[in-house]
N, C-alpha and C positions, 0 to 999 in steps of 0.2 A: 504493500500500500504506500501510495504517495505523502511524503512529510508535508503537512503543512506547517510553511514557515509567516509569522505574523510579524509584520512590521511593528519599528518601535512605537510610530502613531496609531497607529492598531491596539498596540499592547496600554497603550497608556489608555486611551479611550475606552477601552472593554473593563479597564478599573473604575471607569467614572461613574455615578449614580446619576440619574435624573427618576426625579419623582413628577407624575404627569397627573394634574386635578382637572376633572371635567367631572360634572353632571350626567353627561350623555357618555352610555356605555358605547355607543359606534366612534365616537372620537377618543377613547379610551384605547380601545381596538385598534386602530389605524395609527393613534401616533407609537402604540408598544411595537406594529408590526416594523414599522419604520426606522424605530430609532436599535428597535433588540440586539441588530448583527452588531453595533458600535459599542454602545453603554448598558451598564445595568440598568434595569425598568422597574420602579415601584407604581403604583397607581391610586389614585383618591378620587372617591366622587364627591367629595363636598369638600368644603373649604374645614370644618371643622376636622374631620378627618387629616385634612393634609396636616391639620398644628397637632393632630395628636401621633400622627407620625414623625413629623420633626423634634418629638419630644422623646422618641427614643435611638432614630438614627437620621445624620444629619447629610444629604444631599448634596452634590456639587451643584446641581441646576433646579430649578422648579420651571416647568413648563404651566402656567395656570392660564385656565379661561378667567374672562370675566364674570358674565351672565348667570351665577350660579342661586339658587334659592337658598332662604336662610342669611347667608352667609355672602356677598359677592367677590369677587377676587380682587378689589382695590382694598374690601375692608382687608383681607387675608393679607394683602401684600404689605400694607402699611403697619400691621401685628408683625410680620415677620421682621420688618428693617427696623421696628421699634426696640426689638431684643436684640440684645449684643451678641447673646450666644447663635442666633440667625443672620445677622444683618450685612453679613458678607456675602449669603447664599446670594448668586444672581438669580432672578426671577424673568421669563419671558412669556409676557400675555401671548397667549392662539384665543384668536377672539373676531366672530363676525364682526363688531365693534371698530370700524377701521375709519372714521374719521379723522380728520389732525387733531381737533381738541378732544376726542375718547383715548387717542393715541397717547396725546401731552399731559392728560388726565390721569393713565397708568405711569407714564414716566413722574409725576408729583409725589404718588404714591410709594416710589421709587426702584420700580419695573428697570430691567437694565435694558430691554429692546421688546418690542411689540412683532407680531406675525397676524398679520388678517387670513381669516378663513372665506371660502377657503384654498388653503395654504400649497405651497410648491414645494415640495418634498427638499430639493435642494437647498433652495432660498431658508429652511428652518433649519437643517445640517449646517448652513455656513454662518447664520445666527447665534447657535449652539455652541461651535467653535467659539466663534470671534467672542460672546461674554465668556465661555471656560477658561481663554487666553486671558481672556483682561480679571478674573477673578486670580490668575495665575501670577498676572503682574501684581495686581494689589498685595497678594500676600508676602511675594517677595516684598516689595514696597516696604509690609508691616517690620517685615524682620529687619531689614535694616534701621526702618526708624526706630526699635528697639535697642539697636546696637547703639545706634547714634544717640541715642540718649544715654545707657548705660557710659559711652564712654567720657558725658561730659557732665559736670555740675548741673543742677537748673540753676542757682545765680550768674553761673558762666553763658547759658542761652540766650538770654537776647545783647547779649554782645557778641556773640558767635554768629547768627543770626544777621544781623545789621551787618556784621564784615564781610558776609556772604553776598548780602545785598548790594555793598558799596563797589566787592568785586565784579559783579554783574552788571551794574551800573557801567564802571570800567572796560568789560567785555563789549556793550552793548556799541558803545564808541568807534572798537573798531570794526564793529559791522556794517558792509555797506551793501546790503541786501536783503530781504527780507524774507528768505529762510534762513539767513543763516541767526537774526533775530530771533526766531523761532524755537532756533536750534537751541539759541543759547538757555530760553526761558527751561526747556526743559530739564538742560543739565541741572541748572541752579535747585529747579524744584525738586531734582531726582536726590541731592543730597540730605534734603530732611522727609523722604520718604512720602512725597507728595506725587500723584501719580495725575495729570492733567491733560487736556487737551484744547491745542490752541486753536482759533479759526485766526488767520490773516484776512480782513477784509477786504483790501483791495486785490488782490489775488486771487480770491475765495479756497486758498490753501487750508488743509490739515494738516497738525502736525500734534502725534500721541505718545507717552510711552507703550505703549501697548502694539503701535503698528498702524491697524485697522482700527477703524472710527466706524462705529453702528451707526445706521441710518436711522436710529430714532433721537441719538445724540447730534446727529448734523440738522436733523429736522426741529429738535429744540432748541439748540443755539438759534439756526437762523432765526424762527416765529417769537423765537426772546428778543431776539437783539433791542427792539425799541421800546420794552417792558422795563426797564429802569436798569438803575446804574449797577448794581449786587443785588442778585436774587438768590435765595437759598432755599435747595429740596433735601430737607433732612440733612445727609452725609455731603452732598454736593454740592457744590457753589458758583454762582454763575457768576464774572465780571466782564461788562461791557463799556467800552471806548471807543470813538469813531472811527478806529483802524484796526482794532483786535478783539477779538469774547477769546474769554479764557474759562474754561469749565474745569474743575477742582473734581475729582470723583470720592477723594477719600481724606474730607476735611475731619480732624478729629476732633467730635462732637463731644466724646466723652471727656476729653482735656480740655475747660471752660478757658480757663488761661491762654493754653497755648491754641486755640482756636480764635480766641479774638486778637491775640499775638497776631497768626499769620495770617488774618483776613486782612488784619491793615498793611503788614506787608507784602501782599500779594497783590494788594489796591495798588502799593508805589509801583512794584515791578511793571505792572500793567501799562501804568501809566507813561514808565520812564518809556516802553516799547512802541508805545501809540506813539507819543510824540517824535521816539528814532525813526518811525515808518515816516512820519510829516519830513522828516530832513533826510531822508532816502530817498522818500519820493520829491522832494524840492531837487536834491541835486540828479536822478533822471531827469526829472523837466527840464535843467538847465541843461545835460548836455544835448536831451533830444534837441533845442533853441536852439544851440551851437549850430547843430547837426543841419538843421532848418535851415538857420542863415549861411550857412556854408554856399551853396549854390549860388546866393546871393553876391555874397562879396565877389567870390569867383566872377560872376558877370560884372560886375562893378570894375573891377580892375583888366578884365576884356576889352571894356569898353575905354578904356583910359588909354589902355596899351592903342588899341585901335584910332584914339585921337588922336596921341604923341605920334603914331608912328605914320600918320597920313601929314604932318606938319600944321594942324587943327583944322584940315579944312573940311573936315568931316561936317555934314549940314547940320544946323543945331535941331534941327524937329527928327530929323535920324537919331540921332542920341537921344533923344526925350524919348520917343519910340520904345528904345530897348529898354531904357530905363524903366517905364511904368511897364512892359513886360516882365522884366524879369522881379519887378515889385507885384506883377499880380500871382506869378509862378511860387512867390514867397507867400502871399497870404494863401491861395487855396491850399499849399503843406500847413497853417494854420489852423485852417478852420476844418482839417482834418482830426 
């Protein structure tokens, strides 16, 4: 008989649990038959069910409907992110429910991505990843910010802290680009175990630790953007600037202190950013203008060479001629 041999993402995936809550036994059925060959498969029809299962073994993923009696699945989700010993699990609504605000309604509640029903078999496999990935990054996240705490005083943190900032500041300087701004916010945050994702506005760039950016976090930055300046869902935090959203996934809610610590410093960082894109983007403008005028002076001094070298007897409404030519050649790059 033939060996089978399983890949190491195979292997690691066939470790991983997902518990799958629905009401209706046919969508119970279809997502167990779906997901079975990957992960292990627990199942719940009711929302209470599922908390009394996480009360004795705890899931890498919860797959929950909304829609459910009794109980619906925003109250469940919001119960689960409330407890600490839950609030890491990622949660993915499978929910006819697929409006933008029924959508942005489970992300409040603190849903890690949303799937409308109904659903693409594929399109929920690469959902399923992409939150198992970023619950993967969190946790590393956790452990080093445990390290990095153990290895320093708290009276020595917000001077620690601030010199982190000022050096970021410092970096930010010699950025003339705006990934590589991006870049930098990340390092910075990655050293106290802040796991973030930025949107660059004028670019409409992302930039994660994680890699990939769920489509229900690029759909709530953007329908935030003009909702005020910090908004905050439970563990996550949104800052918005006219050049940047920066979304926090793993503000630490449970340390009062160092959560209003680093909201304010994550307000400066943003801000020193926003304004580096306004002087990145000034000096593109200037050199596209060079760039502009460049054709221009070129004809300007054609036209000069062409005078000197006729002894000036070049007609004067011929040179006015080219002149307002090659002045309209300049405006329509303009008004491009």
């Amino acid at each position: 008989m033939e060996a089978v041999v399983m890949s190491h993402q195979q292997q690691v995936t066939a470790t991983q649990h997902i518990l799958v809550v629905d009401d209706q036994q046919s969508n119970l059925d279809s997502l167990q038959l779906i997901l079975k060959f990957n992960y292990q498969v627990s199942l719940a029809s009711t929302g209470q069910a599922c908390l009394d299962q996480l009360a004795v073994a705890t899931p890498d993923l919860i797959l929950l409907d909304v829609d459910m009696p009794m109980m619906d699945g925003l109250t469940v989700c919001r119960i689960i992110k409330a407890n600490p010993a839950t609030s890491d699990i990622p949660v993915i609504f499978v929910s006819a429910l697929s409006r933008l605000s029924e959508r942005l309604a489970g992300y409040r509640a603190g849903a890690d991505d949303y799937v409308a029903k109904p659903y693409d078999a594929e399109e929920l496999i690469l959902k399923i990843r992409i939150a198992l990935n970023n619950r993967h990054d969190l946790e590393n996240a956790k452990q080093r910010s445990v390290l990095v705490r153990e290895e320093m005083e708290e009276s020595l943190a917000l001077s620690t802290e601030l010199a982190e900032i000022a050096e970021f500041i410092g970096r930010t300087l010699e950025c003339d680009d705006i990934r590589s701004l991006g870049e930098q916010m990340l390092v910075t945050l990655e050293r106290f175990g802040l796991r973030v994702i930025v949107r660059m506005i004028p670019s409409g760039h992302y930039f994660s630790h994680a890699g990939e950016v769920g489509v229900l976090d690029q759909e709530m930055m953007e329908s935030m953007y003009e909702k005020g300046r910090i908004i905050d869902f439970g563990h996550r935090t949104l800052i918005n600037t006219e050049s940047v959203s920066l979304l926090v996934r793993n503000m630490p809610i449970h340390d009062e202190d160092r959560y209003h610590r680093w909201k304010e410093n994550i307000n400066l960082m943003v801000e020193v950013v926003n304004q580096r894109i306004s002087d990145v983007q000034r000096l593109l403008d200037k050199q596209g203008e060079r760039e502009r005028l460049q054709p221009l002076i070129i004809g300007l001094h054609q036209l000069i060479e062409t005078v000197q070298e006729s002894g000036y007897e070049v007609v004067k409404e011929e040179a006015a001629v080219t002149v307002s030519r090659l002045l309209m050649a300049w405006e329509s790059k303009q008004a491009i």
